[in-house]
N, C-alpha and C positions, 0 to 999 in steps of 0.2 A: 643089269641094273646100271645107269648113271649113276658117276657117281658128281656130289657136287663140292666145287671147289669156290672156298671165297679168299680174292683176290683183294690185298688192300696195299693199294699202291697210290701215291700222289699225283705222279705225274700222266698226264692225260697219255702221250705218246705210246709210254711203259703199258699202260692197263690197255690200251687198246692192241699193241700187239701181242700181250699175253693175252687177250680174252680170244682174238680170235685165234694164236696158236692150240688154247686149250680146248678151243669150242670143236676147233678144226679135228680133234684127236678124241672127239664123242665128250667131251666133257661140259657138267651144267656151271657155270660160272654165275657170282654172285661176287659182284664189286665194291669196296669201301674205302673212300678216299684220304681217311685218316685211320687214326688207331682208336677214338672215340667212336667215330661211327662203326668200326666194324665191332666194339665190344657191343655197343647196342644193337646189332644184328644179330648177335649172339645167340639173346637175350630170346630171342623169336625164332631161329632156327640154327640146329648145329651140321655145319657142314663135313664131307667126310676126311677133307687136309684145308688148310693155310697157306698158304702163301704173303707172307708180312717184309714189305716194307721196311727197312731197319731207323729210315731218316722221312719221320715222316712231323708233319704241323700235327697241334695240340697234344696229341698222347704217343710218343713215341714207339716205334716201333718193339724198342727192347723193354718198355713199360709194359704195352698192349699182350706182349708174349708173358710178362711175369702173371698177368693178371690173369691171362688165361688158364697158363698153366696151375694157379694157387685155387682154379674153381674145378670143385669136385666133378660138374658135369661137364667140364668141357677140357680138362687137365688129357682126354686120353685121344684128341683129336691130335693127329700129327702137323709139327709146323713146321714150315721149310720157311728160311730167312732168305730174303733176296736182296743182296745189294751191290753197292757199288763200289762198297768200301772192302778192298782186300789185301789191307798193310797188317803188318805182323799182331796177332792178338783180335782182331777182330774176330777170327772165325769163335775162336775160344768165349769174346762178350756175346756172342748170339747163343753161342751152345749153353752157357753160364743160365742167358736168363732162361731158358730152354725149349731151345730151337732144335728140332732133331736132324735138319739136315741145315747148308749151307750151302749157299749157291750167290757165286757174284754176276753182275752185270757186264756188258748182255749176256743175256741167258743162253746158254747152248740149249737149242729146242730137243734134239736126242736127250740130253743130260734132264734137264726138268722134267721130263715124259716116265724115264727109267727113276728117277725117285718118287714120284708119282704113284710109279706103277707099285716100287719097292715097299712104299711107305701105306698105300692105300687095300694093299693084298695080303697083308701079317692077320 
């Protein structure tokens, strides 16, 4: 089974070499370029992880996580925080609003594969 991953990231560069890293490793990707639109994607289908943007326009990254996480049908989707920001306490604000894993920019391609795999096989 694919499994599919939605990816919501800003900046074009980022989403396009994650979608081809994840596409490349058998996975379906589904893209959202804010944290508004990917809650409205939601809304219409649940994907099997996240991958969220932490600084993202209109609904921020750490908003977008709370809201998911506080919706009964979508609270048990895992979400993995990507960013850019790795100065002291950040990991902890992503975990806070409830990010299950943490991963900063760029992405080590082994590293995102293996929580992935970690997070999508429980």
């Amino acid at each position: 089974m694919t499994r599919r991953i939605l990816l919501v990231e800003d900046n074009p560069q980022n989403r396009y070499l994650m979608t081809f890293l994840l596409e490349s490793h058998g996975y379906t990707v589904d893209v959202a370029e804010d944290g508004a639109t990917a809650l409205r994607m939601l809304a219409e289908r649940v994907p099997d992880l996240i991958l969220m943007d932490m600084q993202l326009p209109m609904v921020d990254g750490y908003e977008a996580t709370r809201r998911i996480k506080a919706d009964e049908r979508l609270r048990q989707i895992p979400l993995v925080a990507l960013t850019a920001h790795s100065m002291k306490g950040d990991r902890a604000k992503a975990i806070d609003a409830g990010c299950d894993a943490y991963v900063t920019k760029p992405v080590d391609a082994d590293e995102i594969v293996a929580i992935i795999e970690r997070l999508t096989s429980a």
